[in-house]
Steps between C-alpha positions, in 0.01 A plus 500: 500500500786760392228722316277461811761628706579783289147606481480537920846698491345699250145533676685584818741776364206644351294532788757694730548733216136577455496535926817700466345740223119540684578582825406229681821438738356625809860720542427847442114490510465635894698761414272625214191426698618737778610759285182526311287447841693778627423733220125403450538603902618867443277548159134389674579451891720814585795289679795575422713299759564177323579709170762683700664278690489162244580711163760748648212778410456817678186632644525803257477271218191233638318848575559642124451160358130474765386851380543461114275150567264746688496710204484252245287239628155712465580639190538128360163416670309780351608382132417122554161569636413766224 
């Protein structure tokens, strides 16, 4: 029964350190999520509002950072369809 119990303990501790190490606490993914919806916003859509009001950005920056997508985006098309 002793080595039984050990083995849970041990089962247990090992699974919140896997959960710990992968990601999967549900704490800090939203603020990922919006960050990367808001840049995948400016890059393809153009809108730059949640970019500069959720990451502290400036419009000057979301309008560089849309253009250089612009600019780069066909250029990377042309080579995967060649």
């Amino acid at each position: 029964m002793k080595h039984h119990s050990k083995l849970v303990i041990l089962g247990l501790a090992a699974t919140l350190v896997m959960t710990s190490l992968t990601g999967c606490l549900h704490r800090k993914k939203t603020t990922y999520q919006a960050y990367m919806q808001n840049v995948l916003d400016v890059n393809y859509k153009g809108s730059f509002d949640g970019y500069v009001k959720d990451n502290d950005g400036s419009e000057e920056d979301a309008s560089a950072m849309y253009s250089d997508s612009i600019d780069y985006l066909p250029a990377s098309s042309s080579i995967i369809t060649h």
